[in-house]
C-alpha positions as CSV (number, residue, x, y, z in Angstrom):
1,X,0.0,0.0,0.0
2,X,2.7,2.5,0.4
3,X,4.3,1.4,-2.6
4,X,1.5,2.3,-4.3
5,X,0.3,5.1,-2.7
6,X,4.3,6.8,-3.0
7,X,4.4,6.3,-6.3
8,X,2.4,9.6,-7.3
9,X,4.6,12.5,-6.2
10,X,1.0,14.6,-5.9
11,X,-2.0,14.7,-3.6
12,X,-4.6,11.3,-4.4
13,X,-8.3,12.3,-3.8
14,X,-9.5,8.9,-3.5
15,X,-7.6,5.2,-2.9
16,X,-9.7,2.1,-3.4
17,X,-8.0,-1.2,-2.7
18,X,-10.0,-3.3,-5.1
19,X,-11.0,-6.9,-4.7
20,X,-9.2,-7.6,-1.5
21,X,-11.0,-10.7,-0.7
22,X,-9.3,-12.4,-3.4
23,X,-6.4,-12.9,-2.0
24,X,-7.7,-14.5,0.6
25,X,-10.3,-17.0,-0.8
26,X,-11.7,-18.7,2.7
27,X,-9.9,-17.2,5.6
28,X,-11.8,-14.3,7.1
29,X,-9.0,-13.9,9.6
30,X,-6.0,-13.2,7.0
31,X,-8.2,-11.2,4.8
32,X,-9.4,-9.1,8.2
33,X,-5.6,-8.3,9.2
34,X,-4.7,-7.3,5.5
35,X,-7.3,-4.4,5.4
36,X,-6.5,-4.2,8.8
37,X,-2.9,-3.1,8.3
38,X,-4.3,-1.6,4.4
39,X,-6.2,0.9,6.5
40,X,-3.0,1.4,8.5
41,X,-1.2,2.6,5.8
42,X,-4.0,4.4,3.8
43,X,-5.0,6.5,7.6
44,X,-1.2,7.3,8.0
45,X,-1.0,8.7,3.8
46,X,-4.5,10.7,5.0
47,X,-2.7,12.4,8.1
48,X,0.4,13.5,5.8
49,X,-1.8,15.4,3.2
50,X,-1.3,12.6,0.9
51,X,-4.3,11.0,0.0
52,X,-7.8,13.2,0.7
53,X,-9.6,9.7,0.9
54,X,-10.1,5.6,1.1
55,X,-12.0,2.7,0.9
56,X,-12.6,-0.9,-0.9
57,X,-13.7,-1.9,-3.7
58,X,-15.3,-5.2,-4.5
């Protein structure tokens, strides 16, 4: 996510993660703790004036 997120050197209105449940076909828990530590990332880019907004996409 911060990858992605630092790759444009200006301001992102929105960021939706898209389809996150794929990559964890059938285990609530891992797929919980990735958007989990997603949101991390995504409420840390909102608090540096990087990103205006998030959510997911499915």
């Amino acid at each position: 996510m911060r990858w992605q997120t630092g790759r444009n050197r200006e301001r992102l209105d929105l960021v939706l993660p898209h389809n996150p449940e794929r990559a964890h076909p059938r285990d609530r828990p891992a797929l919980h703790r990735a958007v989990r530590e997603a949101f991390v990332v995504l409420e840390e880019a909102v608090a540096a004036g990087h990103v205006a907004g998030y959510g997911i996409a499915t």
